[in-house]
N, C-alpha and C positions, 0 to 999 in steps of 0.2 A: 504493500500500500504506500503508495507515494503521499509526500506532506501535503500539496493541495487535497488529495482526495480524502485524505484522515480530515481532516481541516473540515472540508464539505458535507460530512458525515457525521462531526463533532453538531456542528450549528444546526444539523436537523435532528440532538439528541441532548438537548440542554435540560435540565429538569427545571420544576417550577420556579419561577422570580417571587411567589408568594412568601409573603414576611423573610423576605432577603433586602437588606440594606440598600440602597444608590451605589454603595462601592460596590458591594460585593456582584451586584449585577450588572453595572458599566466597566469596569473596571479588572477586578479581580476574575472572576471568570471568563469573559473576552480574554486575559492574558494567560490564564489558565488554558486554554482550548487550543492558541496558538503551542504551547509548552507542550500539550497531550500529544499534538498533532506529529510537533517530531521528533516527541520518543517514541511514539507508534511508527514514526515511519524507518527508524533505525529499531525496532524492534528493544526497544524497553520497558519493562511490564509494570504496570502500577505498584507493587512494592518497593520496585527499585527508585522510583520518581517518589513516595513516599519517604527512602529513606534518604537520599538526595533532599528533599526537604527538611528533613530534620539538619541536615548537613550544615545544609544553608545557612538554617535559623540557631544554631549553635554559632559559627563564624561569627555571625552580626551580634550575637552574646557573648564572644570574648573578645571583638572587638570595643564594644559597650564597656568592658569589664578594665580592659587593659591599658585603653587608649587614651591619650588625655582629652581633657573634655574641648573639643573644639568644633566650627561648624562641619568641618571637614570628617570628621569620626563621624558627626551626627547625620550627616546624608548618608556614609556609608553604612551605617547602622540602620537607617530607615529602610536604603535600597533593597538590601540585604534582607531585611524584615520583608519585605513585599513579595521581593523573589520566593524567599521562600512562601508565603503566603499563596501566593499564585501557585507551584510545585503541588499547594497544598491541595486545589482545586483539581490540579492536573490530574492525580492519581486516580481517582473517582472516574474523570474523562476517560483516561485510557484503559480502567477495567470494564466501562461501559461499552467505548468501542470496540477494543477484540474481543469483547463478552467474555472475562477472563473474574469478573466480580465474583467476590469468593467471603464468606463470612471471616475468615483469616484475614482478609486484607483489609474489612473495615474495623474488627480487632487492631489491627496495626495502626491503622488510620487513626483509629478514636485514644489509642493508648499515646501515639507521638503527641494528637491535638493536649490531649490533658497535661503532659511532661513543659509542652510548649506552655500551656496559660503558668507554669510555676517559675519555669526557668526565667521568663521574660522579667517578671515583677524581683524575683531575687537577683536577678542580674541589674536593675536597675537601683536597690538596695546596697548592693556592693560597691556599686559607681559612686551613688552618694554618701555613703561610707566612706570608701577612700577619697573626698573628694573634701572630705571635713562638715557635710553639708549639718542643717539642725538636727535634733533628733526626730523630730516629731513626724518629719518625711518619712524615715525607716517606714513609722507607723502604717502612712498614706499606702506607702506602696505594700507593706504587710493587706493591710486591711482590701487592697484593690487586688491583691492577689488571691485572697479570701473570697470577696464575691468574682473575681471571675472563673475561678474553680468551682464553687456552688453552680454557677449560671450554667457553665458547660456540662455539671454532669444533670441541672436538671432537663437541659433541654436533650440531651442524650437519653436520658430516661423514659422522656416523654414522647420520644420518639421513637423507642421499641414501647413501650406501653399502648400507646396510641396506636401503634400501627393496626394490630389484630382488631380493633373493636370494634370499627364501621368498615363500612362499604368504602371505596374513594368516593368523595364527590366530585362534580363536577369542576372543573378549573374555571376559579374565578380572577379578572381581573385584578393584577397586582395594585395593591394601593401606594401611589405615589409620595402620599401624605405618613402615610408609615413606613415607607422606605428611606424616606429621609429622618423621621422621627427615632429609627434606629439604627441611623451612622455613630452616634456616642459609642456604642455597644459593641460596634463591629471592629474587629482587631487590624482590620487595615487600615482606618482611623488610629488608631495606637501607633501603627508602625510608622503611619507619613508623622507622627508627633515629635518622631524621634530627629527630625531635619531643625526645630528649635533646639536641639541637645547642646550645641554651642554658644547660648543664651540662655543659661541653665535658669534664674531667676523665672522666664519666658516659659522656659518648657515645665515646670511644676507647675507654674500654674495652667498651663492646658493638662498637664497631666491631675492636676486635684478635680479638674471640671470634667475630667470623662473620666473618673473615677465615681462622678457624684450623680453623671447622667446614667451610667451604667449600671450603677445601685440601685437606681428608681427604676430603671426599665427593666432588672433583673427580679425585682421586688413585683413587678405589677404582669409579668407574662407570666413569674413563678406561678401566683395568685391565679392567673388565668386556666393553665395549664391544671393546676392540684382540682379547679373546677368542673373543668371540661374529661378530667380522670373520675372523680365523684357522678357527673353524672350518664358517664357510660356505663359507670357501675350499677347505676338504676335501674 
């Protein structure tokens, strides 16, 4: 299979944009689909594009880690964060296309996604650490690392729970208004955050505010979801 035709094949097997962010459906997947496209066509199988992502997003965390804090770290920490982000999209792409999706691989998938929300927030812990910062950030980033580990595994949960219970419905039009409403949430808004890392002052405070937007929309789909589990059980 050649790159154009994985390519042509990808864009008529995208899965729903329903309650998926503005990034993650302009942005990250479009670059994800191009990424699927040519490791399928150099024949590389979605664990290997999954572990190449975790790769990635290790790199961009000891560079984070190591590097001094300037603008120049902070793009390359962002890029790097994206990259792999995108990789992250890919892998899904590519077990779709050669129909190679295997309960092992979203194991893999779902075990790197979780390792990722810990690593990200203690590696930015460590930065402000060595970096002299107050203490009370440690806290920020403890605490945003806290709910974005809850968030992931309830929306993970809720998504093999959910599955079995109804029928599919029918695909509704994606809401624009809630696509944007959860850009705070969505971790490739995290990662373009880190291009302020060279204006440290700058970047805690974007990072305390999608720490604070990601609480509240984590706090009110949980609520949503514990509902929507209650009353399937009915």
């Amino acid at each position: 299979m050649t790159f154009i035709e994985a390519l042509r094949s990808l864009r008529r097997a995208q899965k729903s944009s329903k309650g998926v962010s503005l990034y993650s459906r302009w942005l990250n997947r479009p670059l994800g689909r191009v990424l699927a496209a040519g490791a399928a066509s150099i024949g590389i199988g979605p664990n290997a594009v999954t572990l190449v992502s975790s790769a990635v997003t290790a790199a961009a965390l000891v560079v984070l880690i190591i590097s001094p804090i300037t603008a120049i770290s902070g793009v390359a920490v962002a890029a790097l964060l994206v990259l792999g982000f995108a990789l992250d999209s890919a892998d899904g792409q590519v077990a779709r296309l050669t129909g190679t999706s295997s309960p092992a691989g979203e194991w893999l998938d779902h075990v790197v996604d979780a390792g990722k929300m810990v690593a990200v927030h203690a590696a930015v812990l460590i930065a402000l650490w060595r970096d002299g910062a107050e203490p009370g950030w440690f806290a920020v980033a403890l605490a945003y690392q806290f709910v974005s580990v809850v968030f992931f595994a309830a929306l993970t949960l809720f998504s093999l729970l959910h599955r079995g219970d109804r029928a599919p419905a029918a695909a509704a039009t994606p809401s624009t208004l809630r696509a944007v409403a959860l850009l705070p949430a969505d971790y490739g808004i995290l990662a373009l955050a880190f291009v302020l890392w060279g204006w440290q002052p700058v970047f805690l405070i974007a990072y305390a505010l999608l720490f604070a937007a990601t609480t509240v929309i984590a706090a009110a789909l949980s609520i949503k979801w514990f509902r929507a589990l209650s009353s399937a059980q009915g």
